[in-house]
C-alpha positions in Angstrom: -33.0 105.1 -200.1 -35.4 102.8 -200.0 -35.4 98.9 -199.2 -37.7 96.2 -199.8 -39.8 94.7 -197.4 -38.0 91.4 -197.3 -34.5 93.0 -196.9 -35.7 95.1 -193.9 -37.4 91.8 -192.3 -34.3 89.6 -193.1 -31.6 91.8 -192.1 -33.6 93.6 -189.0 -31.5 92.5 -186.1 -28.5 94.0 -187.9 -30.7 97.1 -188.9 -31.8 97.6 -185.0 -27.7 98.1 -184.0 -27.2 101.4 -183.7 -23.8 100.3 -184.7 -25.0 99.1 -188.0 -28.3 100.4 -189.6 -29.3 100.5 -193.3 -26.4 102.3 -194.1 -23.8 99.7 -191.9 -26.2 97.0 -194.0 -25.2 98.2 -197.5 -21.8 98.3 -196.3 -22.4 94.4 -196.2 -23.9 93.8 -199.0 -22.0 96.0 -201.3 -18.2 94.2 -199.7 -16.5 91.6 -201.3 -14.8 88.5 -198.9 -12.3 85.9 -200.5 -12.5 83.0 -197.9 -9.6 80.5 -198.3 -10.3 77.4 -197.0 -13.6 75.8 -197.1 -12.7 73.7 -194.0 -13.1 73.6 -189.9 -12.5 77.7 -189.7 -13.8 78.7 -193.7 -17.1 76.6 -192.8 -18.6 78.9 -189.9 -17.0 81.7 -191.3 -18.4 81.3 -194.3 -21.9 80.7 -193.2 -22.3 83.7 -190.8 -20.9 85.6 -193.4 -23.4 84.6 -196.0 -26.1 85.0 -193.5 -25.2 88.9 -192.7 -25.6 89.6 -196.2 -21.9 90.1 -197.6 -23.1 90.8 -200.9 -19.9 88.4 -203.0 -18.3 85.4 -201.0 -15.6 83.8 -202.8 -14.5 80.1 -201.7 -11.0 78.6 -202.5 -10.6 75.0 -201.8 -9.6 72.0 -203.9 -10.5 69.3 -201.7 -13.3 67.1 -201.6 -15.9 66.3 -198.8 -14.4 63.3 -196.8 -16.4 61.6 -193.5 -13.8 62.5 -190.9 -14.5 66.7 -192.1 -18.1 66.5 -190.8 -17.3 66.0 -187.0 -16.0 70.0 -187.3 -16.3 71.6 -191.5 -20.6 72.1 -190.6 -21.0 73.1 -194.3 -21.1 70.3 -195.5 -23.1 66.6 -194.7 -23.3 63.5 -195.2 -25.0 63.7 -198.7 -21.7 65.5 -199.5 -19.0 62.9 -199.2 -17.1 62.9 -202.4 -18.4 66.3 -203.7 -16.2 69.2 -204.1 -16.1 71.3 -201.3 -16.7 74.5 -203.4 -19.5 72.8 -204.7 -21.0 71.8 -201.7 -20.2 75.2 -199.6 -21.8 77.5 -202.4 -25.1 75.3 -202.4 -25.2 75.7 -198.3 -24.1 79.5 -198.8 -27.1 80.2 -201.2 -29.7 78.0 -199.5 -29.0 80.6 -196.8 -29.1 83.6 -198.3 -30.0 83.4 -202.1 -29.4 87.5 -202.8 -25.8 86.9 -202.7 -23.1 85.8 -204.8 -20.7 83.2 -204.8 -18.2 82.7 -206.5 -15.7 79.6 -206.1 -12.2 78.6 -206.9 -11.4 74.8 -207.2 -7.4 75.4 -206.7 -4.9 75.3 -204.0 -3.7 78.5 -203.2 -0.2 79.4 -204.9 2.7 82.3 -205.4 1.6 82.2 -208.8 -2.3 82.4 -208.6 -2.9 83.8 -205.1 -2.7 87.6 -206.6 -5.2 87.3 -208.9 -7.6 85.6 -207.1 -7.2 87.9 -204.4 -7.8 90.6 -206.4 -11.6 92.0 -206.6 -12.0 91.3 -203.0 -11.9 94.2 -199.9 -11.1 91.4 -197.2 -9.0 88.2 -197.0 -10.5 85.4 -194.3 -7.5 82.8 -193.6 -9.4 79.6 -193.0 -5.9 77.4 -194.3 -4.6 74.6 -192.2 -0.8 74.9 -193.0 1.9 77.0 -192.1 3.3 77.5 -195.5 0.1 78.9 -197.0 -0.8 80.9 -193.9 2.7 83.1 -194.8 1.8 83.1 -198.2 -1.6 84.6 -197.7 0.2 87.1 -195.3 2.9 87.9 -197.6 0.1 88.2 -200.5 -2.0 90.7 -198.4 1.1 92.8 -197.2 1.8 93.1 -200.9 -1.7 93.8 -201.6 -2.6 96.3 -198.7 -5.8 94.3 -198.5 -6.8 93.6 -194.0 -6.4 89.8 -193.3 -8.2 88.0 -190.9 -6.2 84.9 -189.7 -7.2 82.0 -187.4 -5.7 78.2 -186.5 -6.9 75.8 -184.2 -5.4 72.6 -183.0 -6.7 69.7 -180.6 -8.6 72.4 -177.6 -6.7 75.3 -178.8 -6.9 78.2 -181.2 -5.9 81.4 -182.1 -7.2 84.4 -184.3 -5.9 88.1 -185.0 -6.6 90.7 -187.8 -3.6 92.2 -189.7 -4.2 95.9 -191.3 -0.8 95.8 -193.2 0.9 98.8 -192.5 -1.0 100.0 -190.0 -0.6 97.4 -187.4 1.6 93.6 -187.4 1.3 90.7 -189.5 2.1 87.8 -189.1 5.6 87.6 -189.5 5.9 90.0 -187.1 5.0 87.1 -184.9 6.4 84.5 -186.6 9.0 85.0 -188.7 9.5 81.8 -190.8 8.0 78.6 -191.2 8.6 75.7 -188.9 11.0 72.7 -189.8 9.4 70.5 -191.9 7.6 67.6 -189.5 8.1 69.8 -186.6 4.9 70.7 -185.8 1.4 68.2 -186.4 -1.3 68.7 -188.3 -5.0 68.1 -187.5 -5.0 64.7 -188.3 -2.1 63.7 -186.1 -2.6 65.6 -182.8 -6.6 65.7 -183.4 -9.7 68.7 -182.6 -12.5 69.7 -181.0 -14.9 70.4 -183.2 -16.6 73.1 -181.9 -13.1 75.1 -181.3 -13.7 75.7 -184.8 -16.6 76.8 -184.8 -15.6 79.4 -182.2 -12.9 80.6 -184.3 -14.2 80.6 -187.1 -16.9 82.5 -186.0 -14.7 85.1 -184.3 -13.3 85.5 -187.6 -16.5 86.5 -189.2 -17.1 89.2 -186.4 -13.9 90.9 -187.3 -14.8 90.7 -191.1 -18.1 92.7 -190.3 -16.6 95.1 -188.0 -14.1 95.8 -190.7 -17.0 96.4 -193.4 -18.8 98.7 -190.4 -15.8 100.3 -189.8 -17.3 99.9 -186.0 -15.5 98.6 -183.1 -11.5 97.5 -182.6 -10.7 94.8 -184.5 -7.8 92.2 -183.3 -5.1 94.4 -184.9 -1.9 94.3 -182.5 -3.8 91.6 -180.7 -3.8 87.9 -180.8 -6.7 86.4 -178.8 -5.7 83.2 -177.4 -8.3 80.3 -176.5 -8.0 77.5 -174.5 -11.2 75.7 -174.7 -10.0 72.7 -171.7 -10.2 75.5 -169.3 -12.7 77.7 -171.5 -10.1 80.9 -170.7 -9.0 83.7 -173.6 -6.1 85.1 -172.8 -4.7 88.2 -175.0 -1.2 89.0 -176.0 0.1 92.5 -177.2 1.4 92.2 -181.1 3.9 95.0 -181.7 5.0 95.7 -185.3 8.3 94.5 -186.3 10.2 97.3 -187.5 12.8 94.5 -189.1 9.7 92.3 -190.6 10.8 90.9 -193.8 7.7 91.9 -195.3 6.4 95.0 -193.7 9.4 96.8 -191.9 10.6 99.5 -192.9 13.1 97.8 -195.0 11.3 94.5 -196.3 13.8 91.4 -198.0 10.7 89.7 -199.1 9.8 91.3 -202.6 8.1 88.6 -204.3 5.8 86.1 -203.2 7.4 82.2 -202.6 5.8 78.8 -201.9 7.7 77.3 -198.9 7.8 73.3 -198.3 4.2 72.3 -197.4 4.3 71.1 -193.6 1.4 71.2 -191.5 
């Protein structure tokens, strides 16, 4: 097959891996990735993903661009305050790499609407910053059988880990239920780093590609650790949960639910 003399130059580093190629490349461009959360983790995700050529990014987000975002969601600027993220993500998405596509969802993630939006996409990107979403996007990609690649952060810490439902554990295997209500706090309350989002965030756009490549080992079974303080990753073995309410061998959950929203 040939390739254009532009698409060669832009995509040569990539093209040099013997790991990758031209055929690892049209792997890229021909996969789909539904990122939800155009935030601290969806921003650099986003962005390295758009820059490797993933050929259709889809962004889910229904907030708006607010000053205290910019210290860590580097999507978006100043010029941005006010503007829907969507609107302001698919404009820094395409000034990158204008051969893509983007497509955007200006909605909150739901039991009812999850599924379809989910849908025409090989890979799920978890960029959310609340418990009860991040068990609905796990419960939707069980359901689905579509890989998930999860990540959280909070004030010098995060986490991140790939689920291949059933192949390897998700993350109820971990965590089985949300916490109480008020137990835990959000971003706003206990603070971040900025750039631990950036590291996460960018992790999580590592395992997308290695999962279009179908190179490497992935964080399945894994959750990689980071404490940013010390600047240490620690790893801790993930078994699957043969009693998992949504991917043992005998699962209870059999319909998607939206649990009380708690950060």
């Amino acid at each position: 097959m040939s390739y254009s003399e532009d698409w060669i130059e832009r995509y040569s580093r990539h093209i040099i891996l013997a790991e990758v190629g031209g055929e690892g490349q049209q792997k890229i461009g021909k996969a789909k990735v539904i990122i939800l959360g155009a935030g601290g983790l969806g921003s650099p995700a986003a962005l390295y993903l758009a820059a490797a050529g993933v050929g259709e990014i889809g962004i889910v987000d229904n907030d708006e661009v607010d000053l205290s975002n910019l210290q860590r969601q580097v999507l978006h600027h100043t010029t941005d305050i006010g503007r829907p993220k969507i609107d302001s993500a698919s404009e820094k998405l395409s000034a990158i790499n204008p051969d893509i596509k983007i497509k955007t969802y200006k909605t909150f993630v739901n039991s009812t609407n999850i599924m379809d939006i989910i849908s025409d996409y090989d890979i799920i990107v978890d960029g959310t910053d609340n418990f009860p979403t991040r068990f609905l996007v796990n419960d939707a990609a069980v359901m689905s059988k579509k890989p998930l690649v999860h990540g959280a952060i909070l004030r010098f810490d995060g986490q991140a880990f790939t689920v291949l439902p059933h192949v390897g554990p998700c993350y109820r295997c971990i965590f089985r239920e949300p916490p109480p209500p008020g137990s835990v706090p959000n971003c706003s309350q206990a603070g971040i780093l900025g750039a631990v989002a950036g590291i996460i965030g960018t992790i999580q756009a590592t395992e997308v590609l290695k999962l279009i490549i179908d190179k490497g080992k992935v964080l399945s079974g894994r959750l990689l650790i980071l404490d940013a303080l010390d600047m240490t990753f620690r790893e801790t073995r993930i078994r699957k949960d043969p009693d998992c309410p949504i991917c043992g061998k005998n699962p209870t959950i059999t319909e998607l639910t939206d649990y009380e929203w708690v950060c």
